[in-house]
N, CA and C atoms as a LAMMPS dump frame, in Angstrom:
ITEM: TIMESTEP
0
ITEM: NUMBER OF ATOMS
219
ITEM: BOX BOUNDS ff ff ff
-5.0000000000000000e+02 5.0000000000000000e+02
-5.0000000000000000e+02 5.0000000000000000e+02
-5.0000000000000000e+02 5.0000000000000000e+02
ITEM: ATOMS id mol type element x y z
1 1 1 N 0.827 -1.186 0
2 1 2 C 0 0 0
3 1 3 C 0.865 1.242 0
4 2 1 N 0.321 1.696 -0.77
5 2 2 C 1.027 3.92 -0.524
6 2 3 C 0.776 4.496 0.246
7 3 1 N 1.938 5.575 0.439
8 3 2 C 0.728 6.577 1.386
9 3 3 C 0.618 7.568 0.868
10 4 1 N -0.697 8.181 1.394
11 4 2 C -1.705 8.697 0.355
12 4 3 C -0.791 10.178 0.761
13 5 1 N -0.735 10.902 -0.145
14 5 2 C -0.587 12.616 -0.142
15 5 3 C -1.772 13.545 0.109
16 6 1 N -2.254 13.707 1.301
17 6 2 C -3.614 14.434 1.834
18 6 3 C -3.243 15.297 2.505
19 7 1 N -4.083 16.663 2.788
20 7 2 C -3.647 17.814 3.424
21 7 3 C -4.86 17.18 4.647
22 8 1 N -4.187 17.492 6.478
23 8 2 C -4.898 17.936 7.422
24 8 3 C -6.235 18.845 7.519
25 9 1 N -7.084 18.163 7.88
26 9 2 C -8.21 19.669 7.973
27 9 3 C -7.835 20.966 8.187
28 10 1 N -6.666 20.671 9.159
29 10 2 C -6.807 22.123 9.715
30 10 3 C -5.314 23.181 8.992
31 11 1 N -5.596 22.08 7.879
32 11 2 C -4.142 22.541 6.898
33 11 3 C -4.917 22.837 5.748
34 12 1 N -4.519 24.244 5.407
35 12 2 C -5.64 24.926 3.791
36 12 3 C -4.367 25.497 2.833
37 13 1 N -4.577 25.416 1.637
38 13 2 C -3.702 26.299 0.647
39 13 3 C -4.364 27.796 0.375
40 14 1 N -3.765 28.885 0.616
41 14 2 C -4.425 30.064 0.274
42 14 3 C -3.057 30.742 -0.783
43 15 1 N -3.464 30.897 -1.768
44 15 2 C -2.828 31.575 -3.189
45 15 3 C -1.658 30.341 -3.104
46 16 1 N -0.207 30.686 -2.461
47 16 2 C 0.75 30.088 -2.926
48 16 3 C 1.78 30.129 -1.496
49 17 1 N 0.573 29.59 -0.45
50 17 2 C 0.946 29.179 1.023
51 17 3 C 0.126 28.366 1.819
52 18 1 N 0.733 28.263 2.282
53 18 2 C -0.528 27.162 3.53
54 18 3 C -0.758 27.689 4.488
55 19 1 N -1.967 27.658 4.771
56 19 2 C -2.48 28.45 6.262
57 19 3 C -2.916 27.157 7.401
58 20 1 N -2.941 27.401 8.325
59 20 2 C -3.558 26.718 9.557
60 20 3 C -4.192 27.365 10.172
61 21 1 N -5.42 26.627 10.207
62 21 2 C -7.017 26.768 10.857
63 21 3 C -7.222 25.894 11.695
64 22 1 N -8.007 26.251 12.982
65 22 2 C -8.586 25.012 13.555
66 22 3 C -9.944 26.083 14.139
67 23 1 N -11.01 25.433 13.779
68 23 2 C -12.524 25.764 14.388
69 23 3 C -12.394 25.768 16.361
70 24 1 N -12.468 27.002 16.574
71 24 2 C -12.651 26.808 18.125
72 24 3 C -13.847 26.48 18.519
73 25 1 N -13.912 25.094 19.438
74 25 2 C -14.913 24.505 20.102
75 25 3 C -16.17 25.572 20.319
76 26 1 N -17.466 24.763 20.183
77 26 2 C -18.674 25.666 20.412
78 26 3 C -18.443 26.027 21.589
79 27 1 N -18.268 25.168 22.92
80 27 2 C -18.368 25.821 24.469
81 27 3 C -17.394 26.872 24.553
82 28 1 N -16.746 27.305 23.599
83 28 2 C -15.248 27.833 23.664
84 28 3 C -15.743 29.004 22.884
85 29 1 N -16.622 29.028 22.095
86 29 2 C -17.087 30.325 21.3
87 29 3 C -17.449 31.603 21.769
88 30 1 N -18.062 31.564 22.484
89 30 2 C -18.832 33.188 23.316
90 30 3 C -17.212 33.52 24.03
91 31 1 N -16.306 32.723 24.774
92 31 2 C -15.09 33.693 25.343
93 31 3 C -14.021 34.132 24.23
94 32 1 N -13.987 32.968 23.096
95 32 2 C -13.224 33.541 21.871
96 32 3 C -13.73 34.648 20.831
97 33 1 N -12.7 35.686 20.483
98 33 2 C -13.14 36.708 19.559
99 33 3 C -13.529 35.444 18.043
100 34 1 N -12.727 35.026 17.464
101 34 2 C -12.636 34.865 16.483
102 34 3 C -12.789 33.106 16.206
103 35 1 N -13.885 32.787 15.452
104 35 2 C -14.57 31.526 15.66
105 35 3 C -14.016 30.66 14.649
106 36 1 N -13.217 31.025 13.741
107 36 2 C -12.048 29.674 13.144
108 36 3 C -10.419 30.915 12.934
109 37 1 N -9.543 31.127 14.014
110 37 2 C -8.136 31.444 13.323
111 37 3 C -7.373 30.995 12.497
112 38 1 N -6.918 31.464 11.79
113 38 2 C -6.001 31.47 10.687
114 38 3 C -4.662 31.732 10.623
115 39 1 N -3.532 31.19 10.133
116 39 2 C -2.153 31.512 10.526
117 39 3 C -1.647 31.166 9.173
118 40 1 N -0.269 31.946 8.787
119 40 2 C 0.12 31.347 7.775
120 40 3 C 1.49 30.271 8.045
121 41 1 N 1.604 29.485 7.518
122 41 2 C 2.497 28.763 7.798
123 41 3 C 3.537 29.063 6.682
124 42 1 N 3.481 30.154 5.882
125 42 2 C 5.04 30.82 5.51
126 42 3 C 5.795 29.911 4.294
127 43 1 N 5.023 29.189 3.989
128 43 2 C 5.748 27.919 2.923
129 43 3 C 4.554 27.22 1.988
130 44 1 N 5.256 27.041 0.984
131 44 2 C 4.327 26.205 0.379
132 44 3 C 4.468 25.114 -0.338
133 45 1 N 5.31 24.224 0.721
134 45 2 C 5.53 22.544 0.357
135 45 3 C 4.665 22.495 1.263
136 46 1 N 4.066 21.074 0.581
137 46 2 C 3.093 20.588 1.67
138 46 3 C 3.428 20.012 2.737
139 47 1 N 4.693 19.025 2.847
140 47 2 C 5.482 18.429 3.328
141 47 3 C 5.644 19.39 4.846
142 48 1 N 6.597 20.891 4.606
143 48 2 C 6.839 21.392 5.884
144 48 3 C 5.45 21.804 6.103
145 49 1 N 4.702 22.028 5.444
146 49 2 C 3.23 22.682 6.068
147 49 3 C 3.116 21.708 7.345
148 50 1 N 2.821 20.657 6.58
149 50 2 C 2.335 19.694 7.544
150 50 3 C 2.924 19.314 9.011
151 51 1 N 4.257 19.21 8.748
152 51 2 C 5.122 18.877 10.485
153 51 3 C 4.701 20.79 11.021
154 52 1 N 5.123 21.614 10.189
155 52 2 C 4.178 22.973 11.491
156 52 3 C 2.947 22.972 11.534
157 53 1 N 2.132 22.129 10.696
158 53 2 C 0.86 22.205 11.262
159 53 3 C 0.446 21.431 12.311
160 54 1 N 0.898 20.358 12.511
161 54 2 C 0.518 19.354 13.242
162 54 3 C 1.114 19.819 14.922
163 55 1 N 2.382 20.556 14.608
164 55 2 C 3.095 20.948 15.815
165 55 3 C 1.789 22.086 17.049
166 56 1 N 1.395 22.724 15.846
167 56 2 C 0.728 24.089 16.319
168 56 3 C -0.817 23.233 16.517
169 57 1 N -1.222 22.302 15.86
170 57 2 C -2.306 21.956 16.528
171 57 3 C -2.428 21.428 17.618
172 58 1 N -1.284 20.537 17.782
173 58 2 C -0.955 20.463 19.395
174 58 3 C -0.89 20.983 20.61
175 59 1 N -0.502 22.256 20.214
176 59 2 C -0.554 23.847 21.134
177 59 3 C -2.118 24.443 20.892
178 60 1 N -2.741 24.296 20.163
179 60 2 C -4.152 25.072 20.183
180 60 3 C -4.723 24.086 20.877
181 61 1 N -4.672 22.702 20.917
182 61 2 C -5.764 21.663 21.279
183 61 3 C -5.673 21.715 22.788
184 62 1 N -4.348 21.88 23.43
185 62 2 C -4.045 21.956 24.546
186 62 3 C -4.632 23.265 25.545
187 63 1 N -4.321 24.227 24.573
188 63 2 C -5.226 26.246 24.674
189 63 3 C -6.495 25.539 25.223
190 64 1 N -7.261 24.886 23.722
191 64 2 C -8.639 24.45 24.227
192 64 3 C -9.37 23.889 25.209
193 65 1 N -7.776 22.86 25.917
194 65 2 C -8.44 22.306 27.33
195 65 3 C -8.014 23.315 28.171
196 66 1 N -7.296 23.937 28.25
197 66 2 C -7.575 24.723 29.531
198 66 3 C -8.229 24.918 30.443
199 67 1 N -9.416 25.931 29.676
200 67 2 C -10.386 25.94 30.434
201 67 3 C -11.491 25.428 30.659
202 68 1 N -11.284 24.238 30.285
203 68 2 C -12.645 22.898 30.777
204 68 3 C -11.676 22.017 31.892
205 69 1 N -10.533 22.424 32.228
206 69 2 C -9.743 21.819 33.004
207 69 3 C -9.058 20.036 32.471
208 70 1 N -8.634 20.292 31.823
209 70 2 C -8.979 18.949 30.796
210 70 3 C -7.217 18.979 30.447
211 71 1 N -6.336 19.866 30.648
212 71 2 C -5.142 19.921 30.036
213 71 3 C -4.098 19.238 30.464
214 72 1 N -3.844 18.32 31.652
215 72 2 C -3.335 17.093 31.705
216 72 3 C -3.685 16.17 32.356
217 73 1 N -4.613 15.271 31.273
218 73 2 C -5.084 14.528 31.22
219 73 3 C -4.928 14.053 30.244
């Protein structure tokens, strides 16, 4: 089997870069300004997109538990 060449959800191409998005949780909506952020990830191989995207979703997912008290666990 191959492996397949797929972009992350929370990995988008905008013109001739990759951005990273991740939808902030509904319970998480009314204290957040901004209800999906956007970042650019500065490159446009998909390849490095992907190891900084995956890095930084790690750090937002973690943001997200915070405050449900959920962050090590």
């Amino acid at each position: 089997m191959g492996s397949k060449n797929y972009s992350p959800s929370y990995l988008v191409r905008q013109n001739s870069a990759y951005c990273f998005r991740m939808i902030v949780p509904l319970d998480l909506q009314p204290i957040v300004v901004i209800r999906e952020p956007r970042y650019s990830l500065r490159t446009g191989f998909l390849g490095e997109a992907k190891y900084h995207a995956r890095l930084m979703a790690g750090q937002v997912q973690s943001l997200f538990l915070k405050p449900l008290g959920l962050a090590n666990v």
